[in-house]
Structures are given as C-alpha cells and as structure tokens.
N, C-alpha and C positions, 0 to 999 in steps of 0.2 A: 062517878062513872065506873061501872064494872070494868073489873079487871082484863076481860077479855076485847072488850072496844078498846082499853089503852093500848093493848097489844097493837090491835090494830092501827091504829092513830100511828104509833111508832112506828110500824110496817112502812106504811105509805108515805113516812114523812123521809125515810130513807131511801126510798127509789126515787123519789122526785127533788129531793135536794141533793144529792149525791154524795150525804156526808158517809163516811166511811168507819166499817166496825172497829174498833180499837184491835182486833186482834189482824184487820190487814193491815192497819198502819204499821205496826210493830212489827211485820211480816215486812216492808217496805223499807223501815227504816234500819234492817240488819245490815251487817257488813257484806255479806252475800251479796246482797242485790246490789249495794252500791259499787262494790268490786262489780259487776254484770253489764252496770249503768253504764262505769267509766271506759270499760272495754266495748263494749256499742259506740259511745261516743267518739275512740281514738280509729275502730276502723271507718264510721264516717268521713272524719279528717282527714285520714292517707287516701280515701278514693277522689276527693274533693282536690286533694292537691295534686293526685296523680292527675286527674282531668286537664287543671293547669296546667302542670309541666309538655303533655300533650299538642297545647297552643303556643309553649313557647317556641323562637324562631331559632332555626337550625344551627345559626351559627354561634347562638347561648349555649347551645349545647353541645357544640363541637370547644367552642371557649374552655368550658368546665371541663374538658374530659382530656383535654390539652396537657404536656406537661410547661408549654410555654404558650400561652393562652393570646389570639389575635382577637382585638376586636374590629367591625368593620370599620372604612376610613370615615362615615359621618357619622358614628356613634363616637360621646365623651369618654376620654382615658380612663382606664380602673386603675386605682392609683396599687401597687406592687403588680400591674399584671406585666406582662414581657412583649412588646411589641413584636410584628410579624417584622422579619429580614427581607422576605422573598418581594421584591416589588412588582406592584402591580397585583396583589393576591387578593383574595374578592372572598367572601363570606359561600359563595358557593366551593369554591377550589378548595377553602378550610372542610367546611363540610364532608366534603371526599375523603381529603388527608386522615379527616376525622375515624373515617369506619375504616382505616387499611390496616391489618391485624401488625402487633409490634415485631415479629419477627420476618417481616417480608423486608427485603431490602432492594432499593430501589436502583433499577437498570440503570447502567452507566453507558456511556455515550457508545452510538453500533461502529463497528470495525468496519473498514473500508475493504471492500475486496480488492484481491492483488489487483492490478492492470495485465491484462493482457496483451500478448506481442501480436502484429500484424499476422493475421489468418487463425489467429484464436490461441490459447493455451498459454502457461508459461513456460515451454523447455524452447531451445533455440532452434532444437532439434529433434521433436516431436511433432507432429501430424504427416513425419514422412516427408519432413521438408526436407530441399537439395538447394543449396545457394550458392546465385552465379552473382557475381558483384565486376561493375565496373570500376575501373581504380583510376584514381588520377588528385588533382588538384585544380581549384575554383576559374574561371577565366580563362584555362589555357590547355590546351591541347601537350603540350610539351609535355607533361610528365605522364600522359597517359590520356584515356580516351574518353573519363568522366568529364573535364571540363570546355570540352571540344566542343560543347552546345548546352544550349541552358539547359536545366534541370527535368523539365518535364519532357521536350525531344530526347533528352539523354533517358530517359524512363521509357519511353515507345523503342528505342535503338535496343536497350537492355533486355526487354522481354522480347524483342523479334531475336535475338540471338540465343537468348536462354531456355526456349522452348523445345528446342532440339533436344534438350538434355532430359526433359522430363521422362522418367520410365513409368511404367504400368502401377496406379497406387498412392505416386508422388504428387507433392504437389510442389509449384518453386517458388523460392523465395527471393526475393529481387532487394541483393546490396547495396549501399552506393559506400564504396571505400572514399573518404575525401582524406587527403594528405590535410592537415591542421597546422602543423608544427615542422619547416620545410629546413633540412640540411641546405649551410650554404658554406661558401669558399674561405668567407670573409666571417672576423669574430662579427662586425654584426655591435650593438649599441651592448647589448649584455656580454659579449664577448666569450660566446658557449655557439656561436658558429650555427644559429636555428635563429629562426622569425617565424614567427605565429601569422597567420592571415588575418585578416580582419574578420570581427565577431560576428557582422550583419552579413558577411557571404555564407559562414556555415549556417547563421538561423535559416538563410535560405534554401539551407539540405535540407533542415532538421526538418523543416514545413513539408519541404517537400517529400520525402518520405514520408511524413504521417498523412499526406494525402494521398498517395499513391500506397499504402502498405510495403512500406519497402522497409530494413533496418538500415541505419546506417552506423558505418565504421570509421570511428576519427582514428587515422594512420598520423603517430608521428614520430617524426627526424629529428632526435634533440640534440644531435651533436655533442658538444663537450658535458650537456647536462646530465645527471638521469632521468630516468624514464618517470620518476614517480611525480618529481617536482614538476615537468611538465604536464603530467596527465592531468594533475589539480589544479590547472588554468584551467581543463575542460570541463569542471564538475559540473558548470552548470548547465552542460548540455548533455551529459552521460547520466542525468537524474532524470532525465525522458524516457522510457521504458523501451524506447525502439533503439538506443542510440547504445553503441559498443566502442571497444575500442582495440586500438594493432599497435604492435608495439614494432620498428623494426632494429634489430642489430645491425645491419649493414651501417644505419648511417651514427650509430654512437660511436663516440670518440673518445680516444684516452686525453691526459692532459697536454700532448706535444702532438697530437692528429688533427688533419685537416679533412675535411670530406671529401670525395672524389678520387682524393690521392691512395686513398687506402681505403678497403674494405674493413668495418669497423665488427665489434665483437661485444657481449654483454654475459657477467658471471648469475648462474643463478639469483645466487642473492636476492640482487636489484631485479631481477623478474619476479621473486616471489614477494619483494616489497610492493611492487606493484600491482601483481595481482590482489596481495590482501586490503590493501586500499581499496580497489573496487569490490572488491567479496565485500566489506563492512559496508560500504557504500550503498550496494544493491539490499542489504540486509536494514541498513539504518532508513532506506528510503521506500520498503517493501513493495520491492522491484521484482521483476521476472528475470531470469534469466538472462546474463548479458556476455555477446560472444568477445570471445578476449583470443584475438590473434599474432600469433609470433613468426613472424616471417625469416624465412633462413635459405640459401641456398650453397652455404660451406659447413662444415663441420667446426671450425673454426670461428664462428660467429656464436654459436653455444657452447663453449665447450665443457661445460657441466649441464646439457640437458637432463642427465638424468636424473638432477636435485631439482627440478623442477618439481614442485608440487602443484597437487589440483586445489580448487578453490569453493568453495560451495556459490551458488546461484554465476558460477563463471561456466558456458560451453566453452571449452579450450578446444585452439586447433593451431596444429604447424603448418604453415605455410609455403609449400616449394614453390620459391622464384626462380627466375637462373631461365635463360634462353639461347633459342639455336637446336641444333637436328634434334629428331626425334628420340633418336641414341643420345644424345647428351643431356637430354632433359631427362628421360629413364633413369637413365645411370645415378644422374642426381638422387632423383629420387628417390630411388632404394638404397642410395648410398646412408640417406639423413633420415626418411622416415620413421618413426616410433609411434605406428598405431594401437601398440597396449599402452600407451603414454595420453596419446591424443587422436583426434580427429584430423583429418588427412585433406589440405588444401593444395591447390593444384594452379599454378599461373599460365595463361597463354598470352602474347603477345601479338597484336595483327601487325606491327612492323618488322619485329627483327627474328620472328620464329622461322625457322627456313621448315616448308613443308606441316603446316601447324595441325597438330588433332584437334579430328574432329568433336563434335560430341559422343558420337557412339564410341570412338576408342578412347576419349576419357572415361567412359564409364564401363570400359573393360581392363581398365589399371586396376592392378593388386598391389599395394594393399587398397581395398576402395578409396577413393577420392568422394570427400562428403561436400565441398565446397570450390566453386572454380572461379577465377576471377580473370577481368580481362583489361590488358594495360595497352 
C-alpha cells in the first residue's frame, strides 16, 4: 500500500475511533490539568451542598448557630446538645431568637405609670384644686357632720356646700376627713386610751371616694400612743393613691393624760417620724402625692413647729381648728399660722361657730386658706 493511502487509513481511523495523539494524552495527564480537574470538581461539590443546606428546615439551622442549641420536641435528642429551658418554645420562636444580632438586649418588663389622684395629675395641689372636706366619724353625727348620713348623701351635702368656694380657674376637690383612731376617757383593752373603728366601715369610705372622686383623710386620736405606730394599722388603706392622712395633737397624750381633761401636745420628732414613714411609703408604693395634715389650734400643741420638716411626695398643711366669733377664730389664726412652712387649712363649725364665714370671706383670709373643712 503506498505510503500516502496509510496516511490516510490513519487519518480516518482517528476521527472515528476516538483514539487520542500521544502528545494530548501527555498533555492530559500533566499535573496542571489534574490540579484544574480537582479544582472543577471541589467547586461542583460546595454548589451541590450549598443547594442542600438551602432545603434544610429552619430550626437545623437556628440549632447549629445556637450557642445552646434546642431541638424541636418531636425530633430525637443530640446527644451533647443543651436542651431549650424556655417552655413551651416551638422551632418557630428559636428561629427568631436565631437571627436577633448578639448585642441587642432584651426588654425587661414596662414600668407601670404613677396613678393618678381624682381629677387628674399627681400634686394634691395642682390643677388649681381648693379642698373643702367634711369631718367627722363613721355612724354618728357626734363628732362632726361626715357620719350624720351615709357616704354617698354625705357626698351630694359636701358639694352643695363646697361650690360656693369655687373662684374663677379653680376646680374643688371634695375630702372626706374620717376620724380612724378615736381618743377616749378610758385606757381602752390596749390601755393607750384610742380604739380603732372597724376596717369594713372605712373600706366603705375608701369605696366611696374612689367613686365619687373625692380623697380621703384618715384623722387620728392615738391618745397615750404615737402617731407612727398608729398610722401603720392604716397601711393598708393609705397604699390607695386617693387615701391621706391627719395627724392631730389635741388628742395625744403624755404618760399620766387622759383625753378631754387636757389639751394634748406632740414634739417634732414624732411628726417627722411620721411623716417619713409615709414619704418612704408613697415612694415604695409609687404613689402620687399624699396630703398629710396637722391640726393645731394652740401654740402649745406644736411647740417645736418650726423643726418640722417637709417630706417629698407629702402636700403638707396646718390646720386651724378652734371655734367661736369671727375674732376669735382670726386671732387664732394668725396667732399659729406658718404659710412659708405649709399650706393653710381652715375649720368651720355649723354648731358652735357663732356667726360663721361665709365662703367668700374665707377666701379673703391672709394668709390664703388652701383648704376648708366642715365639722
């Protein structure tokens, strides 16, 4: 066969069998290409398993990225993995927790806003209030003209008498003084010459001012005790945000006094021990504003007013009691007065006031009168 038919022979035995010139194999089988081959190969397998991962379920993947990894409750345990605490927690909820970036930290429980006093705010003596308070004791007319009728007539009698006082601006705020802690003749079982009224008559103030918007003022008479140990029978009704309290001298007693016989007296001190009990009180119980009144109508019943101190979340006010002509209640008055001290109350009596003021001449008394009460 001529040499150039083998050529050919060869030719065509190579395109159709596909055997390959010795110089590609060698070409093929360099380290080059097989380094080329193996790097094709390893990005095939990262797209392949990136796909996967794609299809795995959310909470596999919130699990892995966990430093304390939940699985759901009807999947089998990973043995070292750390069960969830949070009960109740679902492969969704993880999920979440999953994507929240590590430095956010998580809200703690929201803060309650103060309470509010009856007509809005917390001073006792902001929105322009003027407070007329009836005074007295539960059941009985005797000590005064709050318990002369039940609670809610005695709320219509209070505002038909306290509207007179209203000026241009104001608004009124309707008291109810109830006597709590009543001076008597006799020691009495504790032998401190006071008894308490029963708890379900005041809850039936307490009610009742929070229905009617009224504050109320537990007044009491501790006789031989002091003021403070009495007042902490009333905690549980002076953690009301409406509910205050009056302290008065007349009816404390020294260790050989009896009530009645003598007009009684109280040293700073035990007023400011008292005050600061309720100050921490209103603070521990984040309270508004609670009126804390001290009733006086001698000199002689404070006779260290001026160590009186103020109190934070306490409106303070002195109280002039003391009855009979209009000159003598005056007199009083400006006798004991300290309104760079306090706020300036004012007592009328409809039994034994001879010629009693009206509303408009209480509210032409200097030093102002911010508070009037009626026994």
């Amino acid at each position: 066969m001529p040499i150039s038919a083998r050529r050919q022979l060869r030719e065509a035995l190579r395109r159709h069998t596909g055997v390959v010139s010795p110089d590609v194999r060698s070409l093929v089988r360099s380290p080059l290409a097989i380094a080329l081959v193996g790097i094709c190969v390893l990005i095939l397998l990262a797209g392949i398993l990136g796909h996967l991962g794609d299809d795995t379920p959310a909470a596999s993947a919130a699990g892995s990225s966990s430093a304390t990894p939940s699985a759901p409750a009807d999947s089998p345990s990973v043995p070292g993995a750390t069960p969830s605490t949070s009960p109740g927690s679902s492969a969704t909820h993880d999920t979440v927790g999953a994507h929240v970036p590590s430095y956010v930290v998580p809200a703690g429980p929201a803060i309650a806003p103060m309470p509010q006093l009856p007509g809005g705010g917390t001073q006792v003596f902001g929105h322009h209030r003027f407070l007329v308070a009836y005074y007295g004791t539960a059941q009985t007319g005797a000590m005064g003209v709050l318990g002369a009728t039940d609670p809610d007539t005695m709320q219509r009698r209070l505002m038909h008498a306290a509207r007179p006082f209203r000026e241009a601006g104001e608004q009124i705020q309707p008291v109810y003084e109830l006597i709590v802690s009543v001076a008597d003749r006799s020691p009495g079982p504790d032998h401190d010459y006071s008894h308490d009224i029963p708890r379900a008559l005041v809850q039936q103030y307490v009610t009742a001012a929070h229905r009617h918007g009224a504050l109320l003022l537990l007044d009491i008479q501790t006789g031989r005790s002091p003021f403070p140990a009495i007042a902490k029978r009333w905690t549980w009704a002076l953690k009301k945000p409406w509910v205050g309290l009056a302290i008065d001298p007349e009816w404390r007693m020294g260790p050989h006094q009896v009530p009645a016989r003598v007009i009684g007296s109280v040293r700073a001190a035990e007023v400011n021990r008292t005050s600061l009990w309720l100050s921490r009180l209103v603070e521990r119980e984040g309270l508004p504003q609670k009126l804390f009144v001290i009733h006086q109508f001698r000199l002689s019943m404070l006779p260290e007013i001026g160590k009186i101190v103020h109190r934070p979340g306490l409106a303070m006010v002195q109280h002039t009691d003391g009855f009979g002509t209009r000159g003598q209640k005056l007199a009083t008055y400006h006798a004991i007065a300290r309104p760079q001290q306090f706020r300036q109350g004012f007592k009328l009596f409809y039994q034994v006031d001879i010629h009693r003021f009206s509303a408009r001449e209480v509210r032409r008394i200097k030093p102002r009168v911010s508070f009037v009460s009626f026994q």
